[in-house]
C-alpha positions in Angstrom: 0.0 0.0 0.0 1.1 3.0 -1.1 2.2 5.2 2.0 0.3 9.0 2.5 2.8 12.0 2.9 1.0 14.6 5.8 2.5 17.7 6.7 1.6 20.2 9.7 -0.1 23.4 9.2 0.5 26.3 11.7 -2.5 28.3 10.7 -4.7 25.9 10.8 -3.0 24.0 13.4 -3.6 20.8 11.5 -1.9 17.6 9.6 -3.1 18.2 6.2 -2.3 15.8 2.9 1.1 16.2 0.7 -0.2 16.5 -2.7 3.1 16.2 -5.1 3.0 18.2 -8.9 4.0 16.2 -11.5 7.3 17.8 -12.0 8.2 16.8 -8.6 7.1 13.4 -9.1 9.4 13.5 -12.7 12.1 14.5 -10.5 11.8 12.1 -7.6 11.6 9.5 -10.5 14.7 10.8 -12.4 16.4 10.9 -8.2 15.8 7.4 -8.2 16.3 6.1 -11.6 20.1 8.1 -12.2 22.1 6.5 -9.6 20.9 2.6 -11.0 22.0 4.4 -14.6 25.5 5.7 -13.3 26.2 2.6 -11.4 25.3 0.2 -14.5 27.2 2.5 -16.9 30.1 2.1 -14.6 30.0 -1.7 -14.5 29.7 -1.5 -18.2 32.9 0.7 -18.7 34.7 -2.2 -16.0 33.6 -5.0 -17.5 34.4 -3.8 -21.0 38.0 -2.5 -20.5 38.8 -6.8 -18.6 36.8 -8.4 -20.9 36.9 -8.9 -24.9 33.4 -9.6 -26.1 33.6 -12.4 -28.8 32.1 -9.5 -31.7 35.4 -7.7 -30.7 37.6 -10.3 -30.3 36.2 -11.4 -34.3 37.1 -7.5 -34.9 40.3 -7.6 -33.6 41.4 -10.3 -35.3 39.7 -9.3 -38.8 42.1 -6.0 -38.4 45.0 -7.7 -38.0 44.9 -9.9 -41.3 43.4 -6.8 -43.0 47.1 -5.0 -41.7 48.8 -8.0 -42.7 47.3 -8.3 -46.2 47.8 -4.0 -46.4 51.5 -5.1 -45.5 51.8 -8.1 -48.2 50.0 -5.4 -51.1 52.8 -2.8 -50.4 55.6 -5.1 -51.1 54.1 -6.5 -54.2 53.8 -3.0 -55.4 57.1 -1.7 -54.3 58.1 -5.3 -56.3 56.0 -4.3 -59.3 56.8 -0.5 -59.7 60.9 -1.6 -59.5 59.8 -4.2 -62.5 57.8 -1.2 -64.3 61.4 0.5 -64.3 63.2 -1.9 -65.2 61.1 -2.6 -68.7 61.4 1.2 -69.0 64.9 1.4 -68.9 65.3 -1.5 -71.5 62.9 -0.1 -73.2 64.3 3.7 -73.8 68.2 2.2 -73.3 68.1 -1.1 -74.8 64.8 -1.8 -78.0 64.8 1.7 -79.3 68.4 2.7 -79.3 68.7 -0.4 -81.1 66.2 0.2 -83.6 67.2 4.3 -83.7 63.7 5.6 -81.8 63.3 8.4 -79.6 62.8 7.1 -76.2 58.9 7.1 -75.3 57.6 9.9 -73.5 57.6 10.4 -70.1 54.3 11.9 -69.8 52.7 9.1 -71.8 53.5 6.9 -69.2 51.4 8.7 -66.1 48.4 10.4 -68.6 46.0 11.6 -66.1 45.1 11.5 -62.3 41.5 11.0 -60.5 39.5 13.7 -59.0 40.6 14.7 -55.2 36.9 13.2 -54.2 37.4 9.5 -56.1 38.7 8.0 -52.6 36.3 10.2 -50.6 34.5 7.2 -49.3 37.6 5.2 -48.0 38.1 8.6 -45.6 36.6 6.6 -42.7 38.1 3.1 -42.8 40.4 1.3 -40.7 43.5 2.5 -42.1 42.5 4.5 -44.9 45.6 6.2 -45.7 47.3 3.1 -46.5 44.1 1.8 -48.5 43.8 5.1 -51.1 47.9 5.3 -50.5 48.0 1.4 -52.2 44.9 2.2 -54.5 46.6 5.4 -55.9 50.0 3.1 -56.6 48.0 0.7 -58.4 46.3 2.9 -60.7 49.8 4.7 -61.6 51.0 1.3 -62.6 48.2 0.5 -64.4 49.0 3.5 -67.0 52.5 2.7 -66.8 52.2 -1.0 -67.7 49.7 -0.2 -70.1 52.2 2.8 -71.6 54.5 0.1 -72.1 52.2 -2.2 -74.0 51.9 0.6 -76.5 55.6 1.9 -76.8 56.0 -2.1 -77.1 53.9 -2.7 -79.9 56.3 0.4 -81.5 58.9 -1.5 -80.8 57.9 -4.8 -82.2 56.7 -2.7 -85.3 60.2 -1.4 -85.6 61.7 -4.7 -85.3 59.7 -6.0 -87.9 60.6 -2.9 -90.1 64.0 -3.2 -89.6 63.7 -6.9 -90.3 62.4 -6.2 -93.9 65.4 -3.4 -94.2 67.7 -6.3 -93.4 66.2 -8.3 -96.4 65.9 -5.4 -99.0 69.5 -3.9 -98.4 72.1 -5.1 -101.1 74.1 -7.7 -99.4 74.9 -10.0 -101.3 77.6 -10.2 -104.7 75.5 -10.1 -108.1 77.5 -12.2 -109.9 78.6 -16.1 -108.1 82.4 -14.9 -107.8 83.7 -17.2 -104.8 87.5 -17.1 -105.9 87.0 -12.9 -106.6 89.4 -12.9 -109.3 87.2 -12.0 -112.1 86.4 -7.9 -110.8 87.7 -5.9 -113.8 87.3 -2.4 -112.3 85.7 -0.5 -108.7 84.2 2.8 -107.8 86.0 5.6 -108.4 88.0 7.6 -111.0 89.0 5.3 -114.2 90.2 5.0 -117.7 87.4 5.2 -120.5 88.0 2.1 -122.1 86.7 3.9 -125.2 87.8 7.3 -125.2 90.8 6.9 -122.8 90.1 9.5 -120.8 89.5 9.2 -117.1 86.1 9.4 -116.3 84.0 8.5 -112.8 82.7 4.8 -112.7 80.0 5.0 -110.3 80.0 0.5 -109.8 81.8 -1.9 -110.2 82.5 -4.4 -113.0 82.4 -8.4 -112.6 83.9 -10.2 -115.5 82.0 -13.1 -116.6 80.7 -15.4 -119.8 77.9 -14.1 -121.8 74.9 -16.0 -120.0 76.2 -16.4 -116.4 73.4 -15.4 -113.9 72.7 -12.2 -112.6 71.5 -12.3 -108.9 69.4 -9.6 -106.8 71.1 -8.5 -104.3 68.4 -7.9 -101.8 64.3 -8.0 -101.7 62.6 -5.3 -103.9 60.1 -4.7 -107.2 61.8 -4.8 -110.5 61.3 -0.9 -111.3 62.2 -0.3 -115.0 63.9 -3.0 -117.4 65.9 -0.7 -120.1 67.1 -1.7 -123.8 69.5 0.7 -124.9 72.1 0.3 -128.1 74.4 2.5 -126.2 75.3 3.4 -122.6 74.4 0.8 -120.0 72.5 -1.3 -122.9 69.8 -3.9 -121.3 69.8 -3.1 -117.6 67.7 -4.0 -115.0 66.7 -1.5 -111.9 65.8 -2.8 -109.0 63.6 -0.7 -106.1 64.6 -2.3 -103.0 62.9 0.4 -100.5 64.4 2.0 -97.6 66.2 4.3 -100.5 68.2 1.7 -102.2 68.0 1.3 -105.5 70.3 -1.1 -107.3 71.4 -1.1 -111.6 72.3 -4.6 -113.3 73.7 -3.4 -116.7 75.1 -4.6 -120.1 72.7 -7.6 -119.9 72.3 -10.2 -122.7 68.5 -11.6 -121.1 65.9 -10.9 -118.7 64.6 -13.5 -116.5 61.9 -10.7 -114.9 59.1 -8.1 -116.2 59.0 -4.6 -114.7 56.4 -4.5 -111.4 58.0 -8.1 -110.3 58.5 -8.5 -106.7 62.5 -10.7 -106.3 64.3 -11.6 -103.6 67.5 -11.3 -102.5 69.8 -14.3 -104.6 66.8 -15.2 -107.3 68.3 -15.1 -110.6 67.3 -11.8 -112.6 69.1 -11.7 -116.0 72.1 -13.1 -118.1 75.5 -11.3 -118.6 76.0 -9.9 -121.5 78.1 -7.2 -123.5 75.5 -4.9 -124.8 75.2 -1.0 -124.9 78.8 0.7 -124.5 80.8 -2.7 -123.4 84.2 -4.1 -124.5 83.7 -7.6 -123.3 81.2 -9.7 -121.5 80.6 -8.1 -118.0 78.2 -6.8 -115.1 78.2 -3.0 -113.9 76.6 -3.2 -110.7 75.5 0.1 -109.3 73.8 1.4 -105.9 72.0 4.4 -104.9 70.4 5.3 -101.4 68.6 8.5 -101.5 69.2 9.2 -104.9 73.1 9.3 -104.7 75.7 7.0 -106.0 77.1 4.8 -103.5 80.2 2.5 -103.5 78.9 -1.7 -104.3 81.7 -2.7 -102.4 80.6 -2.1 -98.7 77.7 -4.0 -99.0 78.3 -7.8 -100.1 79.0 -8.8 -96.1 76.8 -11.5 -96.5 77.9 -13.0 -99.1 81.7 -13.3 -98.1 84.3 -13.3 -95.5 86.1 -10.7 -93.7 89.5 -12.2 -95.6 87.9 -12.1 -99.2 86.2 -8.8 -98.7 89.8 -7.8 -97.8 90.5 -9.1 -101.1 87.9 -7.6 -103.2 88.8 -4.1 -101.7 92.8 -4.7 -103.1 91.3 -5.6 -106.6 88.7 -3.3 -107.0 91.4 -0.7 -106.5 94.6 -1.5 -108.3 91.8 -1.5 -111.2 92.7 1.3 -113.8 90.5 0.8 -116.6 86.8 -0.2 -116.8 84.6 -1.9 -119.7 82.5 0.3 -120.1 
């Protein structure tokens, strides 16, 4: 039974009834109800900093592999930016100084940065610095490994450029000469074998019998076959690319039509003595660019370093040509 408050009134010299408002009762409630509050609170606050609740304990462990795997990421990156450097180097020291390319550009290989908001929502995590820090690393070698695909696909273009080069460059003797002692006359300033005077020869002369096989010298289109009574008679020019251009002349046959497509050591044309000749012979001539080059530098692979030697002492002690 709920107990009756009385209280004493002088004026009326009487106990009269205690008759609480309801912010007194609101009060005596909160009086009564704070302390149990405080006290729990404070077993709470004991309880929690001796004993791990199994949710926490979960937690704890969950940020310790997360630091863990954060600590494996950052040394496969370091690993994988030192890698990105390393095919940089080879590429811009090594491929394209082989291939004679300007080294790729630096700016080509970071194009672009995200927004200062594209992390914004990885601002509250558990160690979000090192999240965004390994997210921004990634994305930088992302556009440096793909910069690389594309300077590498240059590269391989190159290669396969300079590969055809190789093929299309004369290389090779005209004329099958193995002993070399059949050159009648080289590059340079010689007798006219006609008018006796000394005149340029811009080739060089190979003796041989009417009908010995003429050989291209390296891969190219057959640009103009000529038939001339006079000067280099029936010639052959070859368009080997690259700005060589190589001249068979004084031919007795053809073995080609102008627009064929040769390669480098398939038969061409006969030797012969036409136009202005004295005897049966091939002048061999080569441009690059347009201007008259020496034949002699460029048979390296069709002889060795002692018969190139060889060909050089002939091809010089030669004082008149045959044509």
């Amino acid at each position: 039974m709920k107990r009756q408050k009385f209280r004493y009134n002088p004026e009326t010299l009487a106990y009269e009834k205690v008759e609480l408002s309801w912010r007194e009762h609101v009060l005596r409630s909160i009086l009564v109800v704070a302390p149990a509050v405080v006290l729990g609170f404070g077993f709470y606050l004991l309880f929690s900093s001796v004993f791990t609740s199994p949710k926490e304990l979960s937690l704890e462990r969950e940020n310790i592999q997360l630091k863990k795997q954060l600590d494996d990421m950052n040394d496969e990156l370091t690993l994988l930016s030192s890698v990105a450097m390393d095919l940089e180097k080879r590429d811009n020291e090594i491929y394209r100084v082989i291939f004679n390319a300007e080294p790729f550009p630096d700016q080509m290989r970071l194009l672009g940065t995200g927004g200062s908001d594209e992390y914004e929502e990885l601002r509250n995590l558990t160690y979000s610095d090192r999240i965004i820090d390994n997210k921004q690393r990634i994305k930088e070698l992302e556009k440096r490994f793909y910069a690389q695909s594309i300077s590498f696909d240059e590269v391989i273009k190159l290669a396969r450029e300079k590969e055809k080069m190789l093929a299309s460059i004369p290389a090779i003797q005209p004329v099958s000469n193995m002993d070399l002692t059949r050159i009648a006359s080289g590059y340079g300033w010689r007798i006219d074998p006609i008018y006796k005077t000394k005149k340029m020869h811009w080739g060089l002369d190979f003796t041989a019998e009417t009908g010995t096989n003429v050989y291209a010298t390296g891969n190219g289109v057959i640009k103009t076959i000529e038939q001339k009574k006079w000067g280099y008679g029936n010639s052959i020019i070859i368009d080997h690319g690259f700005g060589y251009v190589s001249r068979y002349a004084h031919l007795s046959a053809f073995d080609v039509e102008e627009g064929d497509t040769v390669v480098r050591g398939q038969i061409i044309g006969k030797v012969g003595s036409t136009g202005k000749s004295t005897a049966p012979h091939l002048h061999y001539e080569i441009e690059k660019n347009g201007k008259k080059i020496d034949p002699i530098h460029f048979f390296h692979s069709d002889i060795s370093e002692d018969e190139y030697e060889r060909l050089l002492e002939m091809a010089n002690n030669a004082n008149q040509a045959f044509d």
